[in-house]
N, CA, C and O of each residue as an XYZ file, in Angstrom:
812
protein
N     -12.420   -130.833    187.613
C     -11.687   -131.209    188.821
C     -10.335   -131.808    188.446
O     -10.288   -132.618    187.521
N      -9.196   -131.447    189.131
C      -7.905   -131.643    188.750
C      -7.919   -133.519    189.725
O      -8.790   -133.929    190.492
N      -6.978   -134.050    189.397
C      -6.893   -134.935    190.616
C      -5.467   -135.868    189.620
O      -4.979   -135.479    188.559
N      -5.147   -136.945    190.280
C      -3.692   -137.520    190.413
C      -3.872   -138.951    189.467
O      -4.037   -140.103    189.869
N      -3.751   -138.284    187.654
C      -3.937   -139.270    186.744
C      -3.099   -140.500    186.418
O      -3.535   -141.556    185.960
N      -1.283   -140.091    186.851
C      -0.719   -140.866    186.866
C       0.408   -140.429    187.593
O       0.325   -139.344    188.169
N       1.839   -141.335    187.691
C       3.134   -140.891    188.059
C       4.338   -141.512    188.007
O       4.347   -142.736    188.143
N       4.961   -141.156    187.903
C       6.069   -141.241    187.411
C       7.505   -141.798    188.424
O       8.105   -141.051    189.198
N       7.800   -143.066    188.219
C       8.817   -143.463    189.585
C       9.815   -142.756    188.537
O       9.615   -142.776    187.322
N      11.395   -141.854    189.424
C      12.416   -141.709    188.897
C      13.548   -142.577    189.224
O      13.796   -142.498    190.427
N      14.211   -143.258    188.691
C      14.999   -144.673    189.419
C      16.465   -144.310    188.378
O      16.582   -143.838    187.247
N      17.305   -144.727    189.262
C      18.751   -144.758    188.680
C      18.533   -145.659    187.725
O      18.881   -145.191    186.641
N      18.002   -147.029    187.617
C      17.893   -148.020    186.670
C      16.374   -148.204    186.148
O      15.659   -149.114    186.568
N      15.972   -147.307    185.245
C      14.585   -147.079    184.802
C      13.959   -148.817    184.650
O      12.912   -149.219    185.158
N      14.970   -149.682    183.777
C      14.753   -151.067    183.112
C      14.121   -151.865    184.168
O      12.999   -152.371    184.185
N      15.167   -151.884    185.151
C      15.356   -152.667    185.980
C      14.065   -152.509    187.309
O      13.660   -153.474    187.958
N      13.537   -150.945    187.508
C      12.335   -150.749    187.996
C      11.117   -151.357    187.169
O      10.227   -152.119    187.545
N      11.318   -150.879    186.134
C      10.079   -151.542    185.525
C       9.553   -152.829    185.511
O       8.440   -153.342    185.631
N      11.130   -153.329    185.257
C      10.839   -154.883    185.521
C      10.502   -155.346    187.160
O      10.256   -156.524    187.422
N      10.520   -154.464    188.036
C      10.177   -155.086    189.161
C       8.921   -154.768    189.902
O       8.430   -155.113    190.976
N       8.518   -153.810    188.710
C       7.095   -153.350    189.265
C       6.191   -154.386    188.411
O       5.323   -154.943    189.083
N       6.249   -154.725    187.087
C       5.913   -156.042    186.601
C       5.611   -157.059    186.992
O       4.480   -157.530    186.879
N       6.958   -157.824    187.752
C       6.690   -158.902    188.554
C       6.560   -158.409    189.678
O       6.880   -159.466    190.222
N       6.382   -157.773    190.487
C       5.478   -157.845    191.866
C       4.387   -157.462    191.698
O       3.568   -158.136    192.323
N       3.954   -156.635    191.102
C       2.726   -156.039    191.179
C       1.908   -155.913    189.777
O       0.734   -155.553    189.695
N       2.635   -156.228    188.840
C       1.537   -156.010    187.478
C       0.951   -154.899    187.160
O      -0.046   -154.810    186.445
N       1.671   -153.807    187.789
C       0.802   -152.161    187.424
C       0.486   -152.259    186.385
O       0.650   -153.269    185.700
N      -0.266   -150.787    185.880
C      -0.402   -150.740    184.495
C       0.333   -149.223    184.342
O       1.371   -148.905    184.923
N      -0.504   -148.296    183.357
C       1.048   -147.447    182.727
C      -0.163   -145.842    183.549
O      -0.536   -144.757    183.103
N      -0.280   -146.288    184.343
C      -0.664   -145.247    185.671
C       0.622   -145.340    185.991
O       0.512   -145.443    187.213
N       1.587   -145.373    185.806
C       2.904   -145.688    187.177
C       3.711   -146.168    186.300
O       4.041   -147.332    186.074
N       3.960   -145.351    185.896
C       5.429   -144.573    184.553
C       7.078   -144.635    185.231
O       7.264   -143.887    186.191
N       7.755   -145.128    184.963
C       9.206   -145.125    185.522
C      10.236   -144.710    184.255
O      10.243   -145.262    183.155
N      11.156   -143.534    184.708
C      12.100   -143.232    184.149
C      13.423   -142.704    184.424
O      13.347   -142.383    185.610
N      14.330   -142.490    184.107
C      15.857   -142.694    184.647
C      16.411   -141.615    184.933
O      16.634   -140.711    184.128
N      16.756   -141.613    186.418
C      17.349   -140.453    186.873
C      18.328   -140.397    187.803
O      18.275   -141.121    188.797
N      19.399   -139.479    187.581
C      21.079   -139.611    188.159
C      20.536   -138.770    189.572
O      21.166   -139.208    190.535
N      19.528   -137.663    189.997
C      19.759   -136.859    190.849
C      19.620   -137.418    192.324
O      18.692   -137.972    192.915
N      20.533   -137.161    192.582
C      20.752   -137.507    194.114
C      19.838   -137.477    195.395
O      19.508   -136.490    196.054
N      19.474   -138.946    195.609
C      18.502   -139.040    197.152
C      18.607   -139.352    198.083
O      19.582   -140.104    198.072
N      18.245   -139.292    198.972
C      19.310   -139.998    200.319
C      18.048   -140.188    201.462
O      17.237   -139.271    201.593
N      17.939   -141.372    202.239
C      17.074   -141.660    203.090
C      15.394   -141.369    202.761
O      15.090   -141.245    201.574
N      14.465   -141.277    203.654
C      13.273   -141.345    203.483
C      13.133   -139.707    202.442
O      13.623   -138.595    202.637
N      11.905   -140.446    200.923
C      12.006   -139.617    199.772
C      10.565   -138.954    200.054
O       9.864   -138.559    199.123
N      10.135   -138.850    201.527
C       8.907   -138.261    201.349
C       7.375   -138.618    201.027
O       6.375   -137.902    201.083
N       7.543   -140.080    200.641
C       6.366   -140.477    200.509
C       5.869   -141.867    200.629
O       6.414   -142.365    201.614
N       5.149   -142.627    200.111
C       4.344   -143.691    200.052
C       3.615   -144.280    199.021
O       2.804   -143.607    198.385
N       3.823   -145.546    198.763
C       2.581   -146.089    197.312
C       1.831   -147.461    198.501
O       2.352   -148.361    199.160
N       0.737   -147.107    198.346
C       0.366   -148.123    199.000
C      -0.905   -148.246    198.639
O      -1.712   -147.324    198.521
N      -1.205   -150.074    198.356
C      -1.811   -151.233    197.115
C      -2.727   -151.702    198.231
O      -2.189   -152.148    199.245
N      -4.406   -151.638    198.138
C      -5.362   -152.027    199.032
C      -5.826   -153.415    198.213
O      -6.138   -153.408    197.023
N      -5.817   -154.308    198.853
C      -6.572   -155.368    198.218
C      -7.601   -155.456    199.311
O      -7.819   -154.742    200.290
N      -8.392   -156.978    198.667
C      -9.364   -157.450    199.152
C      -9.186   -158.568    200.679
O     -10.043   -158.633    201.560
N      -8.161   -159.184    200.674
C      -8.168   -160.373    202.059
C      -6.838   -160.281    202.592
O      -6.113   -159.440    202.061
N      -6.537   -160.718    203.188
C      -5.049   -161.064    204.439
C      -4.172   -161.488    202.552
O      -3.432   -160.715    201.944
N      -4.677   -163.118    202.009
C      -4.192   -163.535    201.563
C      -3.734   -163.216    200.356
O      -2.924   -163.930    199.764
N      -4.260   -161.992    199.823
C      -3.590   -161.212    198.721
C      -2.210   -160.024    199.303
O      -1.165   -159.609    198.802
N      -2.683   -159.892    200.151
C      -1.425   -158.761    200.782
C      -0.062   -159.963    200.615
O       0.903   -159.642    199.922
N      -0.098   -161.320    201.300
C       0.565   -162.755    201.479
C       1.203   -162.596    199.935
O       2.382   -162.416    199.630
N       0.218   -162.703    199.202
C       1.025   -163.070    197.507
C       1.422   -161.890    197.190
O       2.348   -162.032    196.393
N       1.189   -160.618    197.415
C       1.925   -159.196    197.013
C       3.146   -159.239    197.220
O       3.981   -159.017    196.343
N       3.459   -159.584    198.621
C       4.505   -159.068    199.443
C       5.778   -160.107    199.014
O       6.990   -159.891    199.008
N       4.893   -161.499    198.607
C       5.993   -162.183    199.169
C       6.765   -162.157    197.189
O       7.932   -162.311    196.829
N       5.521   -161.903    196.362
C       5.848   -161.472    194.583
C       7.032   -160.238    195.047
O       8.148   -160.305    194.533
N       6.768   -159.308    195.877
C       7.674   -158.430    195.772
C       9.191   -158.898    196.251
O      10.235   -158.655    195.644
N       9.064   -159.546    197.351
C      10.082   -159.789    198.165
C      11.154   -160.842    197.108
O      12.379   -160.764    197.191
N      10.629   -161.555    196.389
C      11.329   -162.594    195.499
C      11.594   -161.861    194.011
O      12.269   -162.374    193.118
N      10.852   -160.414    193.917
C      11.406   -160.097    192.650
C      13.126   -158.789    193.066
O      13.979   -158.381    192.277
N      12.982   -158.548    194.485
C      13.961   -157.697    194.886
C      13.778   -157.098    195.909
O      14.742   -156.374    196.158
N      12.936   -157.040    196.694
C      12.261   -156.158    197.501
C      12.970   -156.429    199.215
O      13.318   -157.567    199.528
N      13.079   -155.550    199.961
C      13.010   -155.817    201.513
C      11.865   -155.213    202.103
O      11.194   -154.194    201.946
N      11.903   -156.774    203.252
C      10.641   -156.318    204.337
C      11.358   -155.183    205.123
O      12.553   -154.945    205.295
N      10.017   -154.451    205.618
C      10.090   -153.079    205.806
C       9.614   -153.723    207.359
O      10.437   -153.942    208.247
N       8.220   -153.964    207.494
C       7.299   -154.432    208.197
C       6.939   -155.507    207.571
O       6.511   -155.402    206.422
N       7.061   -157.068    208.350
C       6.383   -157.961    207.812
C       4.712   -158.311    207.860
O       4.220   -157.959    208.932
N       3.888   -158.840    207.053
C       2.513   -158.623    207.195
C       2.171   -159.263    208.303
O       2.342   -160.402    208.737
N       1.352   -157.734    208.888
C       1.100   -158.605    210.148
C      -0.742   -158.396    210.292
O      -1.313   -157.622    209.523
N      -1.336   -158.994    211.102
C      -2.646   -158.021    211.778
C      -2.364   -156.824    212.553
O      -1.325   -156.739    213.208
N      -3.439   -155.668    212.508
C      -3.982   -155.220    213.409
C      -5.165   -154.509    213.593
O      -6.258   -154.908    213.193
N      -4.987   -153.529    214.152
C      -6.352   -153.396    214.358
C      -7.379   -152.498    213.965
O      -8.422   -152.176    214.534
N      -6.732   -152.053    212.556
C      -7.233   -151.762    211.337
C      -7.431   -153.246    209.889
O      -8.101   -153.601    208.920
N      -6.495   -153.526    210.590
C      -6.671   -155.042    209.175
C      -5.717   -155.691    208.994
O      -5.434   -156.369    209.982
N      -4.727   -155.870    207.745
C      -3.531   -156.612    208.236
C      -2.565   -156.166    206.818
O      -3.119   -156.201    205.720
N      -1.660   -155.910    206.883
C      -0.684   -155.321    205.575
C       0.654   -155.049    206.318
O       0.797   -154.550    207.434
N       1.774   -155.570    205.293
C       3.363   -155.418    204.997
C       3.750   -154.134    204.553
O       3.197   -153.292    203.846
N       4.503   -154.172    204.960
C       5.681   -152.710    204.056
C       6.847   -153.732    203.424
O       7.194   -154.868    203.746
N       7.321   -152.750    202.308
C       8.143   -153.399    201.548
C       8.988   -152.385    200.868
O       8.327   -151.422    200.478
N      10.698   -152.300    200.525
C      11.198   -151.272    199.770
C      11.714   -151.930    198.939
O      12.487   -152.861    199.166
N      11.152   -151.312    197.224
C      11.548   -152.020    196.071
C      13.070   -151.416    196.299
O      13.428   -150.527    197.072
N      14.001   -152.360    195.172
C      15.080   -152.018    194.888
C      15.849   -150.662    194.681
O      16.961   -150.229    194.981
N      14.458   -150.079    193.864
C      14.856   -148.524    193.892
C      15.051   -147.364    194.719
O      15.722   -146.344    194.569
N      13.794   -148.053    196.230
C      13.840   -147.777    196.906
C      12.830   -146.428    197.018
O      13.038   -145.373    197.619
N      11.609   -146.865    196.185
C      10.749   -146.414    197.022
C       9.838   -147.489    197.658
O       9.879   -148.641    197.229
N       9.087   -147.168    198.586
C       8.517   -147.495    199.731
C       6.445   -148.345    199.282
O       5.353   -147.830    199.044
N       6.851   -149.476    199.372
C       5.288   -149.671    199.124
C       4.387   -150.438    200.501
O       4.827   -151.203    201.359
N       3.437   -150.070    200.375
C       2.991   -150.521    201.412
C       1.325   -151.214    200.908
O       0.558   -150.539    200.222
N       0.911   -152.897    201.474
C       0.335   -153.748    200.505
C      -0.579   -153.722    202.005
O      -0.060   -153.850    203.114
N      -1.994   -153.534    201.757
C      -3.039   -153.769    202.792
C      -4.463   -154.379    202.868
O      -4.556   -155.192    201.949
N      -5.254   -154.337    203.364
C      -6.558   -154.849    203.355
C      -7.149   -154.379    205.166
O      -6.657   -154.500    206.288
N      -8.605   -153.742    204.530
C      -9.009   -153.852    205.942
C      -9.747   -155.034    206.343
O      -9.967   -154.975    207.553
N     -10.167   -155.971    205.869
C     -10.337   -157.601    205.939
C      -9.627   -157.915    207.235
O      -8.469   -157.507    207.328
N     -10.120   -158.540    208.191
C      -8.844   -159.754    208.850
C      -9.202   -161.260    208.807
O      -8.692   -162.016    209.635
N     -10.063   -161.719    207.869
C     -10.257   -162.798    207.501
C     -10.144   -162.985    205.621
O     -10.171   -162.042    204.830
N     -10.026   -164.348    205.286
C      -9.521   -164.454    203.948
C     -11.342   -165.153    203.749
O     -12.010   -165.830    204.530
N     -11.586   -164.743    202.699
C     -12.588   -165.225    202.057
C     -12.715   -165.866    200.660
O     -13.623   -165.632    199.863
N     -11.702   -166.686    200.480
C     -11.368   -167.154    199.379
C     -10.020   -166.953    199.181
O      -9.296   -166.210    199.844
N      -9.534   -168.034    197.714
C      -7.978   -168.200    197.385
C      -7.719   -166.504    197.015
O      -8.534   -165.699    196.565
N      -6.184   -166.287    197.408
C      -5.810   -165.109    196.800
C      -5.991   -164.861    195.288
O      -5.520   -165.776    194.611
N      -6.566   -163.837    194.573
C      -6.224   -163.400    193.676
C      -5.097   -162.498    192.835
O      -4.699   -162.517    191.670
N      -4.760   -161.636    194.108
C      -3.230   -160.468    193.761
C      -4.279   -159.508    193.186
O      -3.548   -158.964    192.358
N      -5.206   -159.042    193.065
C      -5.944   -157.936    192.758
C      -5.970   -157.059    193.328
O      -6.569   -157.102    194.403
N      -5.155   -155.470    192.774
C      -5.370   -154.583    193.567
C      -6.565   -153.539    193.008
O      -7.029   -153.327    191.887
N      -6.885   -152.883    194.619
C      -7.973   -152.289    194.496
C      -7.996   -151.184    194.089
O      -8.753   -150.951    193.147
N      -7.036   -149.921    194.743
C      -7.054   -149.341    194.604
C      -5.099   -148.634    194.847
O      -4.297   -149.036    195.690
N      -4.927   -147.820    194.062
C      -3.373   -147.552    194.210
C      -3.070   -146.337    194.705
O      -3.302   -145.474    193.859
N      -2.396   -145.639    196.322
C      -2.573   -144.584    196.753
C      -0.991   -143.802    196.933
O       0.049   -144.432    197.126
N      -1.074   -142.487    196.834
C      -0.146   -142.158    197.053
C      -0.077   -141.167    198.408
O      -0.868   -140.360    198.895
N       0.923   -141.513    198.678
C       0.745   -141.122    200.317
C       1.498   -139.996    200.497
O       2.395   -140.232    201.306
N       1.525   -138.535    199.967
C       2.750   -137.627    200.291
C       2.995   -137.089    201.772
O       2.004   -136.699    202.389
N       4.431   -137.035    202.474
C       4.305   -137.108    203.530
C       4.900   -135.083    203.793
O       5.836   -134.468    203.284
N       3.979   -134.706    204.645
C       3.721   -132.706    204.735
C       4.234   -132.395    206.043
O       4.155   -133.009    207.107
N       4.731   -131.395    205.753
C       5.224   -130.768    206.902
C       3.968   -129.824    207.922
O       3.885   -129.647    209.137
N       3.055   -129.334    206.677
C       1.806   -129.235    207.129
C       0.478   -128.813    206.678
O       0.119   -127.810    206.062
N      -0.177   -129.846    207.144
C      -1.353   -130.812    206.647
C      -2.095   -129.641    205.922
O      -2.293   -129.589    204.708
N      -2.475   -128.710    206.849
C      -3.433   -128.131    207.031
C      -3.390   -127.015    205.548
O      -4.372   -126.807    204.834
N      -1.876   -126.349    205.322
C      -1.494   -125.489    204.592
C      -1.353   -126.139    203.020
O      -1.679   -125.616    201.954
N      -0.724   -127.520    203.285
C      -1.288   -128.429    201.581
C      -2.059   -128.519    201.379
O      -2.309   -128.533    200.174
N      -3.094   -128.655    202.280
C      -4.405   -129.120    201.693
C      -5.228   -127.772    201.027
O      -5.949   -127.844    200.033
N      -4.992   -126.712    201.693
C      -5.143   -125.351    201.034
C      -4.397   -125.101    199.640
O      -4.946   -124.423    198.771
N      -3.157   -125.655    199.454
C      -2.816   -125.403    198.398
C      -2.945   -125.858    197.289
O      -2.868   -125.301    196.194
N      -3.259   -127.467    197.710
C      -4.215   -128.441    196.297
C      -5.477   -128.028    196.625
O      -5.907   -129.123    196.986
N      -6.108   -127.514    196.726
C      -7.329   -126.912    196.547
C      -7.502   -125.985    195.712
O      -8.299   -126.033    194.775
N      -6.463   -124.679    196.098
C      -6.190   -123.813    194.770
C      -5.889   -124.650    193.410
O      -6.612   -124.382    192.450
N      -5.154   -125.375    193.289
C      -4.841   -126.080    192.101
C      -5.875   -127.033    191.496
O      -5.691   -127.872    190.614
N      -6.894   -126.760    192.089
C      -8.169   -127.754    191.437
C      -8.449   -129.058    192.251
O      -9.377   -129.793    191.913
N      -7.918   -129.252    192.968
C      -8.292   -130.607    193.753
C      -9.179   -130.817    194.795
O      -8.925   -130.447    195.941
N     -10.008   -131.275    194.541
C     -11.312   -131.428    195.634
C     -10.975   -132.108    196.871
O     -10.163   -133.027    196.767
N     -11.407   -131.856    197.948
C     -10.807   -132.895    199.381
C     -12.177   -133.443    199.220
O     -13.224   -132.844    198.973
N     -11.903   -134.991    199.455
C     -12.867   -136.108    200.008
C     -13.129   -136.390    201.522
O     -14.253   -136.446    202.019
N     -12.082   -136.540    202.119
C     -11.543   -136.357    203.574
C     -10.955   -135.926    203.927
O     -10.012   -135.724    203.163
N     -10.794   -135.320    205.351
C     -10.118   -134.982    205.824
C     -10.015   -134.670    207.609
O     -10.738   -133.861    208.189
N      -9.429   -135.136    207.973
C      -9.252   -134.957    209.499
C      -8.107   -134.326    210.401
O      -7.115   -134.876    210.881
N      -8.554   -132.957    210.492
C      -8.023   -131.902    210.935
C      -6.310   -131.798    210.331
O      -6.079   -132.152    209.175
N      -5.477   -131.418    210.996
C      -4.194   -131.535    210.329
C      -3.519   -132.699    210.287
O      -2.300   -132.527    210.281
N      -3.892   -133.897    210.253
C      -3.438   -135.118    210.313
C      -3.686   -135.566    209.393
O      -2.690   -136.267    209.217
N      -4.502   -135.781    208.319
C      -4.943   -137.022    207.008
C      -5.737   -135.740    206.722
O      -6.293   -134.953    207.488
N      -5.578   -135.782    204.911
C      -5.994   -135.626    203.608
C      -6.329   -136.161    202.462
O      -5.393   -136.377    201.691
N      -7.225   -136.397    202.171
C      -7.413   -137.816    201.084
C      -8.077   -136.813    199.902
O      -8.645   -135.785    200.269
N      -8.010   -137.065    198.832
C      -8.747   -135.666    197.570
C      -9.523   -136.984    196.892
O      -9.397   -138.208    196.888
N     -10.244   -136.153    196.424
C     -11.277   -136.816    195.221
C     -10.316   -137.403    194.232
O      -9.164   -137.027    194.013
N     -11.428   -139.063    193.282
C     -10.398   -139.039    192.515
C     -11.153   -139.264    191.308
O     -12.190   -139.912    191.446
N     -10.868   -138.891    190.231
C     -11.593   -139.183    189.048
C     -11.415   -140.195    188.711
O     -10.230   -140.521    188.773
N     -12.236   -141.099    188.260
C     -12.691   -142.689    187.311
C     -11.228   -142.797    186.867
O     -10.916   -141.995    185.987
N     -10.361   -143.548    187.256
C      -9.548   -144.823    186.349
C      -8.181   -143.770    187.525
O      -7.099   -144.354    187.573
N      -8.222   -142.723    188.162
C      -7.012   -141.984    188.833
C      -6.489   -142.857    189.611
O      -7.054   -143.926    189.838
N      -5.314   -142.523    190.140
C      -4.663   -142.948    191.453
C      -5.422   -142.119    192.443
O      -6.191   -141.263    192.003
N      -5.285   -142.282    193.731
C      -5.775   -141.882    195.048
C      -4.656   -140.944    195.200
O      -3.589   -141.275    194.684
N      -4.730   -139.823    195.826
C      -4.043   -139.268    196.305
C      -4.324   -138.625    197.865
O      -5.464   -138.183    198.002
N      -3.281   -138.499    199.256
C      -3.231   -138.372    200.373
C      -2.621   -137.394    201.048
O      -1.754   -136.952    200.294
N      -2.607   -136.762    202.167
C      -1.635   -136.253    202.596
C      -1.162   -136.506    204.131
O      -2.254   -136.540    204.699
N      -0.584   -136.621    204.722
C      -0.138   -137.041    205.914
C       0.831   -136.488    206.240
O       1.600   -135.956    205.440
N       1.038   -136.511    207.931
C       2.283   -135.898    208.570
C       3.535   -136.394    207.972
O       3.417   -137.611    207.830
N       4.629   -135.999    207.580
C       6.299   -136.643    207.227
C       6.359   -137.551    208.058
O       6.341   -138.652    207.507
N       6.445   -137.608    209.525
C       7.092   -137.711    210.357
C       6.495   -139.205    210.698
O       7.156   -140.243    210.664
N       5.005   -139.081    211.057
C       4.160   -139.913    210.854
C       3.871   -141.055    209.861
O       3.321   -142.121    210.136
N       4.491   -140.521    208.249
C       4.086   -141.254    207.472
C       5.553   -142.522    207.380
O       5.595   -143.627    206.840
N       6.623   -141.742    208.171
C       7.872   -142.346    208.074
C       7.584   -143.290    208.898
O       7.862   -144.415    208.485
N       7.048   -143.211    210.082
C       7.108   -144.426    211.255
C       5.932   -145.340    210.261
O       6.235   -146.441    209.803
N       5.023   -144.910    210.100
C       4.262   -146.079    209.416
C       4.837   -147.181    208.373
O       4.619   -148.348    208.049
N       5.688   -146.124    208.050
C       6.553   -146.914    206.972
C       7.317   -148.001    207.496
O       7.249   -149.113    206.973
N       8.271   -147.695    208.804
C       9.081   -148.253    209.460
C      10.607   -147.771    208.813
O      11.502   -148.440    208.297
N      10.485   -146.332    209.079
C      11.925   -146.152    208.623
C      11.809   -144.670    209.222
O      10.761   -144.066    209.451
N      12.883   -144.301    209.388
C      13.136   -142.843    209.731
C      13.214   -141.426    208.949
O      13.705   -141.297    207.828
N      12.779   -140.626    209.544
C      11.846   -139.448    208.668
C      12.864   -138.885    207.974
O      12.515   -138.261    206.972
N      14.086   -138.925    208.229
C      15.380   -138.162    208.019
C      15.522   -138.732    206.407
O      15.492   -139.886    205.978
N      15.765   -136.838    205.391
C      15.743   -137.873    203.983
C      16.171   -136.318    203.503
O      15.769   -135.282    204.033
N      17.056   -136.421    202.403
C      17.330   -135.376    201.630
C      17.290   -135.255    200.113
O      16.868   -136.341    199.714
N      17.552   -134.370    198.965
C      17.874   -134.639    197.505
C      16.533   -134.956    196.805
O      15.617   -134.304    197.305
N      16.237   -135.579    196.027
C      14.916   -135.269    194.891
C      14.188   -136.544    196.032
O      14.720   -137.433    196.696
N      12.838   -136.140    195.871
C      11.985   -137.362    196.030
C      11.567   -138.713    195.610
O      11.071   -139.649    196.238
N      12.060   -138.482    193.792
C      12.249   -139.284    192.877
C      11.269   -139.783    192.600
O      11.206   -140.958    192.237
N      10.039   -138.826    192.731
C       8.689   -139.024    192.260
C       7.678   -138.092    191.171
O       6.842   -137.577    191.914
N       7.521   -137.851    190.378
C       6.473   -137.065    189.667
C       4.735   -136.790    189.498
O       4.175   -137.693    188.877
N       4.175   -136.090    189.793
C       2.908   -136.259    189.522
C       2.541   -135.595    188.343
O       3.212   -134.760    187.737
N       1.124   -136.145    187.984
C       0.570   -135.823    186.819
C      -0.591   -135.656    186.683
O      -1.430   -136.548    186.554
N      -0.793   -134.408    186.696
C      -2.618   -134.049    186.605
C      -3.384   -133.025    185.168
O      -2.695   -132.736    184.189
N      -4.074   -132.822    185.226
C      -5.256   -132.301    184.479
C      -4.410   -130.474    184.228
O      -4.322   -129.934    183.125
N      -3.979   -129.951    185.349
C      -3.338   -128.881    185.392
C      -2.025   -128.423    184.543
O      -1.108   -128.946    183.910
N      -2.450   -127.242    184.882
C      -0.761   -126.825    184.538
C       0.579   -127.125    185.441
O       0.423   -127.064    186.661
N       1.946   -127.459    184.912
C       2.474   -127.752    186.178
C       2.641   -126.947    187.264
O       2.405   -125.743    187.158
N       3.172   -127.624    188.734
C       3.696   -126.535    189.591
C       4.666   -127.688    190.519
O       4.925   -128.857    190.235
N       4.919   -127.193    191.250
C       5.149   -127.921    192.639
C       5.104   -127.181    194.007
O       5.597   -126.112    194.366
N       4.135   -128.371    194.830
C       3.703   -127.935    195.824
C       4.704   -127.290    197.316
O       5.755   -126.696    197.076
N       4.449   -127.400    198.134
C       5.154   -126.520    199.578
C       6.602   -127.232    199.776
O       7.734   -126.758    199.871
N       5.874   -129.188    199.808
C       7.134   -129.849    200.247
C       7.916   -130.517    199.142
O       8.575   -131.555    199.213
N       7.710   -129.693    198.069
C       9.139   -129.622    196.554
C       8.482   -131.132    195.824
O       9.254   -131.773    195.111
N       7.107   -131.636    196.024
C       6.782   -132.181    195.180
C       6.072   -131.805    193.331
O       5.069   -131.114    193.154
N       6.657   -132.270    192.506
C       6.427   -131.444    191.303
C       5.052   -132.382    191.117
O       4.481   -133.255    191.771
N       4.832   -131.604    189.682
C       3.406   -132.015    188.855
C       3.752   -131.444    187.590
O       4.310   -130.361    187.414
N       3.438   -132.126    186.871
C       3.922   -132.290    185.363
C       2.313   -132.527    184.794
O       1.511   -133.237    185.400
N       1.923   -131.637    183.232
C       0.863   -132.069    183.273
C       0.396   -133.769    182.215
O       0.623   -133.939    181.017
N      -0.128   -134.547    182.972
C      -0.913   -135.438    182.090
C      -0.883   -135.264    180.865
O      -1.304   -134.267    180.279
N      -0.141   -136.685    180.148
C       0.023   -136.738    178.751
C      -1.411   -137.085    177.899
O      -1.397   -137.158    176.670
């Protein structure tokens, strides 16, 4: 089974990403950053978004991000799925910090659960056919709206969602041109999919 081992942020200032994925979030080397001149402009198509456990870890994510460079997107709020912020690192991609919790059950830890990538499709129905050919198992899925694939032990999550949709969630507008400034990395040979997202294979 193919599925989404790691990836790759592309950032005008490789250093300077790294260092800010460090201090906000403590990734590990699932989430590779390296330096790139090609030109992006407005929403890049997608989503990283960090599930913890309570209200009060989303609280220490957001606010680690916000003090290492970050702008609120959406400030953390409740609702009525649970309660999570949006946030755009410096580089300017898009993270989004959640929990379906709406109560805290203890001091924050900053532990994330799970790390997802949210690619945003023009349509649902026809990606999800096409990572399928490429080895990727669907876990969920609900009709042409949400795609979620299997993920192998230690992977990132990978998603698929409307553009348009995934932009308002974001809190920014769908309108976006030039590289995505994202890479994936799987088990496969490379390709890139419908909406010009590449895949590079796993080192």
């Amino acid at each position: 089974m193919n599925s989404l081992a790691a990836l790759t942020i592309e950032a005008a200032d490789a250093t300077a990403t790294a260092t800010f994925l460090e201090r906000a979030f403590g990734l590990g080397p699932e989430i590779r950053v390296r330096e790139s001149a090609v030109p992006s402009d407005g929403f890049r198509g997608f989503t990283l978004s960090l599930t913890v456990a309570q209200p009060a870890d989303v609280d220490r994510l957001v606010g680690a991000a916000l003090e290492a460079g970050a702008v609120a997107l959406k400030p953390a709020t409740k609702s009525f799925w649970g309660y999570g912020g949006v946030v755009r690192a410096p580089d300017g991609t898009i993270w989004k910090i959640a929990t379906s919790a709406k109560k805290n059950t203890g001091p924050a830890t900053g532990a994330i659960g799970d790390v997802v990538l949210l690619l945003g499709v023009e349509d649902v129905k026809a990606s999800k056919q096409f990572y399928a050919a490429q080895g990727l198992s669907v876990a969920k899925s609900f009709g042409g709206k949400y795609v979620e694939f299997a993920t192998a032990p230690g992977d990132l999550k990978l998603a698929l969602y409307k553009r348009a949709a995934l932009a308002k969630d974001a809190g920014v507008p769908a309108d976006g041109s030039g590289s995505h400034r994202v890479v994936l990395a799987g088990a496969g040979a490379p390709f890139t999919d419908p909406d010009g997202f590449a895949w590079e294979e796993a080192a």
